[in-house]
DODOZA-480706 format. One record per residue (C-alpha): residue in three letters; chain; x, z, y. Coordinates in steps of 0.2 Angstrom, whole numbers. Layout:
- rest  kette  x  z  y
- ala  A  X  Z  Y
...
//
This chain:
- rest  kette  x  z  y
- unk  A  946  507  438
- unk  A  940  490  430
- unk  A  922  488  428
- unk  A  912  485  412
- unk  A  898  476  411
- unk  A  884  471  400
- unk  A  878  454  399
- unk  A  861  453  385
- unk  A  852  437  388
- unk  A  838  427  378
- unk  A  839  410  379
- unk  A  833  402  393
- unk  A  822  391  382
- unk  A  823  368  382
- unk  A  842  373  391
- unk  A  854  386  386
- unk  A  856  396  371
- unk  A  855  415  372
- unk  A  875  413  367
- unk  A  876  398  382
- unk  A  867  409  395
- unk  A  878  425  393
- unk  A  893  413  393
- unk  A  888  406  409
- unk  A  885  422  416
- unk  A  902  430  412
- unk  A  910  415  421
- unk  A  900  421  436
- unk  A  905  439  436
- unk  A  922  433  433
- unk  A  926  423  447
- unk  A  922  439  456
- unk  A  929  452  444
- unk  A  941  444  435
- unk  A  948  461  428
- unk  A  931  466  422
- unk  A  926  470  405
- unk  A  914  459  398
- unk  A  903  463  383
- unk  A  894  448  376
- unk  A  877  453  366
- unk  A  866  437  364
- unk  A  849  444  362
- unk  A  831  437  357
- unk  A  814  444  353
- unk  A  811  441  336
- unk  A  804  422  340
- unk  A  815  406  343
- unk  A  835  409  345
- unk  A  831  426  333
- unk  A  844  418  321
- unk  A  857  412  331
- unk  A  858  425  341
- unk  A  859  439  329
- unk  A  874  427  319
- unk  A  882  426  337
- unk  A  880  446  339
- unk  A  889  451  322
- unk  A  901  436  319
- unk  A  888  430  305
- unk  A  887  410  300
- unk  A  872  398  299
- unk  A  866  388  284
- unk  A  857  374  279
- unk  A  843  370  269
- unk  A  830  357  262
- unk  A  812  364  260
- unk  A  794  362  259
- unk  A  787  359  277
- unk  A  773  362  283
- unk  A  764  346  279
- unk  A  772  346  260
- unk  A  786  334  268
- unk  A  804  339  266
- unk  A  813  349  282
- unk  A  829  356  285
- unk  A  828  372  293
- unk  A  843  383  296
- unk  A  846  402  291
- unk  A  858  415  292
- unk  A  869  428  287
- unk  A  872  441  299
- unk  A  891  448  299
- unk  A  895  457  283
- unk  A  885  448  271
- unk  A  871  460  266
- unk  A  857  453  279
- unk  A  850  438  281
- unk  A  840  433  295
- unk  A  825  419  295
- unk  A  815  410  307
- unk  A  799  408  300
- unk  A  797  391  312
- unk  A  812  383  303
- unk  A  802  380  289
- unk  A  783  382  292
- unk  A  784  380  312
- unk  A  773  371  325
- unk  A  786  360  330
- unk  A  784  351  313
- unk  A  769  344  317
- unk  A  760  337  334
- unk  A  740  331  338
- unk  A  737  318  324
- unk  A  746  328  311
- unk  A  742  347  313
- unk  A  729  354  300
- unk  A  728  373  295
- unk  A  718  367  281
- unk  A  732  357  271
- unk  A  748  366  281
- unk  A  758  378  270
- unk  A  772  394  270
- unk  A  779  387  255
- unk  A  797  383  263
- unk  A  796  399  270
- unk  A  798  409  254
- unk  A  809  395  249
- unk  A  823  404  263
- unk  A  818  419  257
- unk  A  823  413  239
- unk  A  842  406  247
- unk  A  844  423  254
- unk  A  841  432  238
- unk  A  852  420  226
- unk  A  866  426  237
- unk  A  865  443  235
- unk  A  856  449  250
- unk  A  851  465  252
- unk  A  838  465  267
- unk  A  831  448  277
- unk  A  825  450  296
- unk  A  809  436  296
- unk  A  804  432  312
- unk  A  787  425  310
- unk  A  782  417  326
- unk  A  777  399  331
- unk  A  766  394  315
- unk  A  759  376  309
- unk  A  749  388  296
- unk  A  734  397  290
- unk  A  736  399  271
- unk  A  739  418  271
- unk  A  760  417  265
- unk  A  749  408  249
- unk  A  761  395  251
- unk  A  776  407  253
- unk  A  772  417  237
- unk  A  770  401  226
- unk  A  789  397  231
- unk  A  793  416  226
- unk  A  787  412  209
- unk  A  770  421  208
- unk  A  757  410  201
- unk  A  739  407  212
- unk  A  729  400  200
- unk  A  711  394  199
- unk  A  698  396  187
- unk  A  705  383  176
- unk  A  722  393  177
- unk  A  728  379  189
- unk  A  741  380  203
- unk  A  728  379  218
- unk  A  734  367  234
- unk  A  744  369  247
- unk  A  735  377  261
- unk  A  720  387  268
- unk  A  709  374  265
- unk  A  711  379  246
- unk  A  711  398  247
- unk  A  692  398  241
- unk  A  698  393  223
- unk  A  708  405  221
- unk  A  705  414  206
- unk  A  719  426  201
- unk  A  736  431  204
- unk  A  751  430  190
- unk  A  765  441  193
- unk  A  776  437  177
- unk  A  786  424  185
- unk  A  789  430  202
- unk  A  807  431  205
- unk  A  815  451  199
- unk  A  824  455  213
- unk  A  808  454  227
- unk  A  805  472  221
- unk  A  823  477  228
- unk  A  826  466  243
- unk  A  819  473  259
- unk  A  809  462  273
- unk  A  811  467  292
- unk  A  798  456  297
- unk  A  799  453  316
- unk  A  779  454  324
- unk  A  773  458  340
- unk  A  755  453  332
- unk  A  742  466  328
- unk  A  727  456  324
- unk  A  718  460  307
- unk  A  716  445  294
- unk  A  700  440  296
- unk  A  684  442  307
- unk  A  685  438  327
- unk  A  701  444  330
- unk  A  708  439  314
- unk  A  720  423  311
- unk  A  706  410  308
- unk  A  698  412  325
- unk  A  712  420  337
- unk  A  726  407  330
- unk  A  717  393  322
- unk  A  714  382  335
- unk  A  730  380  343
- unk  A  736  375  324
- unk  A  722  362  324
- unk  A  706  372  318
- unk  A  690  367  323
- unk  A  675  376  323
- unk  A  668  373  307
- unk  A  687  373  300
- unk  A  690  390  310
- unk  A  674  397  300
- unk  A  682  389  283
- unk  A  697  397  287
- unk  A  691  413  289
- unk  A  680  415  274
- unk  A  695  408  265
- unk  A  706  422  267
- unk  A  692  435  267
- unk  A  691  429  248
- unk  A  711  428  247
- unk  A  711  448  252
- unk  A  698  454  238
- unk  A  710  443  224
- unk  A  726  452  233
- unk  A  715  469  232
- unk  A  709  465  215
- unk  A  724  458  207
- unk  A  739  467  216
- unk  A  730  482  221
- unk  A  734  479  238
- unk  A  720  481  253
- unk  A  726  470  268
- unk  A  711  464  275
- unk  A  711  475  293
- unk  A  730  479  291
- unk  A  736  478  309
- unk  A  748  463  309
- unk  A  740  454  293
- unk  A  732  440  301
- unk  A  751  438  311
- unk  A  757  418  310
- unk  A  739  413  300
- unk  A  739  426  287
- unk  A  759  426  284
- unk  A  759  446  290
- unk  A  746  448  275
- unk  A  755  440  263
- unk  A  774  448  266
- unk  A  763  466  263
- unk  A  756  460  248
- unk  A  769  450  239
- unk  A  786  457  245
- unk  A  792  472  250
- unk  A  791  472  269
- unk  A  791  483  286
- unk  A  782  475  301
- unk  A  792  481  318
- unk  A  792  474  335
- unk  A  803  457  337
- unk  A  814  466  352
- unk  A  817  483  342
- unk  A  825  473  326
- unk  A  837  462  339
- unk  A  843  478  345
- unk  A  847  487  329
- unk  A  856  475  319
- unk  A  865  470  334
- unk  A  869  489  339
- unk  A  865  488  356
- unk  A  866  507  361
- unk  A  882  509  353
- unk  A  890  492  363
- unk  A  882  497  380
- unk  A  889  516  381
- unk  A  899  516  395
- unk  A  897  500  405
- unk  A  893  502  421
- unk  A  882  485  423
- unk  A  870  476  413
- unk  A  864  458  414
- unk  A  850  451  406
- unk  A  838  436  407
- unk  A  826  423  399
- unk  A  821  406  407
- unk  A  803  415  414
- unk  A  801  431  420
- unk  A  784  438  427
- unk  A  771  455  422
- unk  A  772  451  404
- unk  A  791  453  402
- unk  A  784  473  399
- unk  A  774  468  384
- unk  A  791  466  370
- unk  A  801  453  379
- unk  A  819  453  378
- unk  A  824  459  399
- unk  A  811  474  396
- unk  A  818  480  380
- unk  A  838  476  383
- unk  A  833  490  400
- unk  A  824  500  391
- unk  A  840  503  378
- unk  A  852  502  391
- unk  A  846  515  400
- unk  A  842  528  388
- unk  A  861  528  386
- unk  A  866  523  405
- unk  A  851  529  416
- unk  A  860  529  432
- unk  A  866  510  430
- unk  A  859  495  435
- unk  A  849  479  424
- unk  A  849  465  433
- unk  A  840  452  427
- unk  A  840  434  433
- unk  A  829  420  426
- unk  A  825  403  427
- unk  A  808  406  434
- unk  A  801  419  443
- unk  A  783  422  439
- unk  A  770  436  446
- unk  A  769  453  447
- unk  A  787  457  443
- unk  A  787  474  454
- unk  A  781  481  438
- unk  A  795  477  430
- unk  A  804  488  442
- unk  A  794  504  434
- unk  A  800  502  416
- unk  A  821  499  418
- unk  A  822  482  429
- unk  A  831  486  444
- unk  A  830  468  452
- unk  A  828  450  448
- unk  A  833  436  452
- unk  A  831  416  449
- unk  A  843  406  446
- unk  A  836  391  454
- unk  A  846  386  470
- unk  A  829  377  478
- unk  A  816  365  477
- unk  A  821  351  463
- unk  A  815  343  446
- unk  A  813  353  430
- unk  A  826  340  423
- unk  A  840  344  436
- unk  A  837  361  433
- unk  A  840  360  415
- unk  A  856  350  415
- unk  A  864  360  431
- unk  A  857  378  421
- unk  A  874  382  416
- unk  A  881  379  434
- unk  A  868  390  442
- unk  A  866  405  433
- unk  A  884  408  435
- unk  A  883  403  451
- unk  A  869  416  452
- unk  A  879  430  443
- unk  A  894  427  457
- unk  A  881  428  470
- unk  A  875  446  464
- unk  A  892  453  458
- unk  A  899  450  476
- unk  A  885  457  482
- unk  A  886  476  474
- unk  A  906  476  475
//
């Protein structure tokens, strides 16, 4: 009887691409078991590779657009529609991301979410019904100011002015206009993709827990977090909407806040939405293997990475079959791992070498790796 098997990667991140990696892998089992099976799931945890591999899963397409980044400077940042054409899924970082900015440049005070909402926008002008946002790996700290200004509210001051771009300018914020925020936000539903549960303001809030890896000193962070601490009572006093100690609000500088108040949104673990929309469960029934991995692997794989949920969903429906995973680095601690679906792990690295012959033999080794194991447990 042929066997079939489960291959769920995330990307092994600065080398393969969750669709690359589970390619690689199947050459692997294949060399071995050439009759085999093979079912391809790319995977991600709602952060980078989040819309490439949920396209990849469902047969979707990428797009391309020109927004606002970060610093005000047009961007192009890619989005996609998943198989089916009713969902659309978004990388937050495309848009409003970190890697748009580097030590000279990075300023929460002046950064903005406007191209953000400027995606959301794309997906709603072609009919989309639902958007998956993935909202990790920020350059910002306006609150989603930015990404509500693109949706069409107004943030005006107390002249009735548009206020700046950024959280700098958050303190002259007088009211809220709603008349021009585009119709179908009421009917569109956000998935946002979190695994942050800090509040919007106060010492575990966005300002002093995010602010300085986005460029916030010490007298910025304490700017920054009176900012949006006014920001909240406009939201509260205009929209009717109390956010200010939401779990998850103060998720990628305030974003989390601003999809509760402006849009019509549901905040769930990053690994969880994956795992829907790519209908896992329904995929891994019956195989008799499952393969997974990410390019480091240690304790905290248990806390919402990709290895710990693919296990946890493949067993509930398999729970007498094996998860393998293999990665690219092995870190500490991974005999937890073993306690919450793991069954082994294994590094792909065939010794001692530089990170950069790593990278461009990655493809060779994990499938050499997968070979290794399959001819092990047949």
């Amino acid at each position: 009887m042929n066997k079939k098997i489960l291959v769920a990667p995330d990307s092994y991140k600065g080398s393969l691409t969750a669709l690359q990696a589970s390619e690689a892998i199947s050459t692997g089992i294949k060399r071995v078991l050439p009759d085999a099976e093979i079912v391809s799931l790319p995977m991600a945890d709602g952060g980078e590779g989040t819309v490439q591999s949920l396209v990849d899963a469902t047969e979707g397409n990428l797009h391309q657009l020109e927004v606002v980044g970060p610093l005000g400077t047009p961007v192009t940042a890619t989005y996609g529609i998943l198989g089916g054409g009713k969902t659309g899924v978004i990388e937050m970082a495309e848009a409003s991301g970190i890697g748009y900015v580097n030590d000279q440049t990075k300023n929460p005070l002046i950064t903005t979410t406007y191209g953000t909402g400027q995606l959301i926008l794309a997906c709603i002008d072609q009919g989309i019904e639902e958007i998956i946002l993935g909202i990790g790996g920020s350059a910002t700290n306006d609150g989603g100011a930015g990404m509500a200004q693109a949706l069409g509210y107004q943030l005006l001051d107390s002249d009735g002015n548009e206020i700046p771009y950024g959280g700098g300018s958050l303190n002259q914020l007088a009211s809220i206009q709603m008349s021009q925020a585009h119709p179908a936000l009421k009917k569109v539903k956000l998935i946002v993709a979190s695994d942050v549960n800090n509040p919007l303001c106060g010492p575990d809030g966005a300002s002093n827990v995010f602010g300085p890896q986005k460029g916030a000193t010490k007298e910025m962070i304490q700017t920054l977090d009176q900012n949006l601490a006014h920001y909240a009572e406009i939201l509260k006093k205009d929209l009717g909407i109390d956010v200010i100690d939401t779990p998850g609000a103060g998720a990628a500088g305030g974003l989390g806040a601003g999809l509760l108040a402006f849009t019509q949104s549901e905040m769930h673990t990053g690994i969880e939405i994956v795992l829907e929309y790519a209908k896992f469960k329904e995929f891994a029934t019956g195989c008799d293997l499952c393969f997974t991995g990410e390019g480091g692997i240690d304790f905290q794989t248990k806390f919402g990475k990709t290895p710990y949920g693919v296990a946890q969903a493949f067993k509930s429906v398999n729970p007498d079959k094996k998860v393998i995973a293999i990665a690219g680095t092995v870190g500490e601690d991974i005999d937890e791992l073993y306690e919450v679906g793991i069954d082994a792990v294994f590094s792909s690295a065939p010794g001692a070498a530089k990170l950069e012959e790593l990278i461009e033999n990655a493809t060779f080794n994990l499938a050499q790796t997968a070979e290794n194991i399959v001819r092990v447990l047949v």
